[in-house]
C-alpha positions as CSV (number, residue, x, y, z in Angstrom):
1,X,-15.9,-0.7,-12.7
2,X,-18.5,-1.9,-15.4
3,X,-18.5,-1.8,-18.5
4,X,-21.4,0.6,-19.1
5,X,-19.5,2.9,-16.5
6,X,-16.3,3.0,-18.6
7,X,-18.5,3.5,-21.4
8,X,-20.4,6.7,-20.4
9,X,-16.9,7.9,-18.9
10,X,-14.8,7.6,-22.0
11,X,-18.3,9.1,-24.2
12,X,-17.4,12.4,-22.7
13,X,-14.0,12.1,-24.8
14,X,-14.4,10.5,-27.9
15,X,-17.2,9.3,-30.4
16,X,-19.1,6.0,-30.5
17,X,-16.4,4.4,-32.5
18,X,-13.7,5.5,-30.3
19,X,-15.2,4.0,-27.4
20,X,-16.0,1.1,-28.9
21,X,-12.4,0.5,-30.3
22,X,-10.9,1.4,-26.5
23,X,-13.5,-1.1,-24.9
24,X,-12.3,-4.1,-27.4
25,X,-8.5,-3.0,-27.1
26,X,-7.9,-2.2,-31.0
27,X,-6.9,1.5,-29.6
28,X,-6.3,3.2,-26.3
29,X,-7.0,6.8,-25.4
30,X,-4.4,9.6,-25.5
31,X,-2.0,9.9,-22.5
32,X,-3.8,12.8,-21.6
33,X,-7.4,11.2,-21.7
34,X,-5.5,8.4,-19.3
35,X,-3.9,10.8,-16.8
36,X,-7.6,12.8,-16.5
37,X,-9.3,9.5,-16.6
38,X,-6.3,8.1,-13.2
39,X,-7.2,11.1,-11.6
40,X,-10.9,11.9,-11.6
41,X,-12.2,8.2,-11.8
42,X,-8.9,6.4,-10.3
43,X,-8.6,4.3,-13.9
44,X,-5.0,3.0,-13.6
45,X,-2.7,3.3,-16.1
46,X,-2.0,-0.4,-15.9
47,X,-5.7,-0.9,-17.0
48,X,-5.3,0.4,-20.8
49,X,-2.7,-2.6,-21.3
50,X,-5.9,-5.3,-21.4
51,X,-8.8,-3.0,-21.1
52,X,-10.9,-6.6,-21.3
53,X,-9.0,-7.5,-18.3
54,X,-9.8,-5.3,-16.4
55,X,-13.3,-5.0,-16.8
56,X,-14.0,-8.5,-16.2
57,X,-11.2,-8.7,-12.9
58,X,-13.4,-5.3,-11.7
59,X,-16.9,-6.7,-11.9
60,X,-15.9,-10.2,-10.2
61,X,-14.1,-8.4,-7.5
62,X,-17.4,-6.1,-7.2
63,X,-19.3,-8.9,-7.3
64,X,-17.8,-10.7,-4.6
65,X,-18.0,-8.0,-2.3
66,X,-21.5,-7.8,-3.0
67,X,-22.3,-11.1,-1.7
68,X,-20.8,-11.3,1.5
């Protein structure tokens, strides 16, 4: 998932400041945001321990796939 993906997904839940505090890892969304978020966009939960992580392993796997 990219990061502008994430971004638009977690804009439906909280403000601009929210979501920017998620995406750098200061905060991470309510347990209820992350169950709604594992079941509609299939976000694990394991993701929200290093949101960075995550973003960057995502895109390089994407990316990979892409080019073969």
């Amino acid at each position: 998932m990219k990061k502008e993906q994430l971004k638009t997904i977690l804009n439906k839940y909280y403000s601009f400041d929210g979501v920017k505090s998620i995406l750098c890892g200061r905060m991470k969304p309510s347990y209820k945001v992350m169950l709604e978020l594992n079941e509609r966009h299939k976000i694990p939960f394991t993701a929200w321990k290093d949101i960075k992580s995550f973003i960057t392993d995502s895109v390089t796997s994407n990316e990979k796939i892409e080019k073969v």
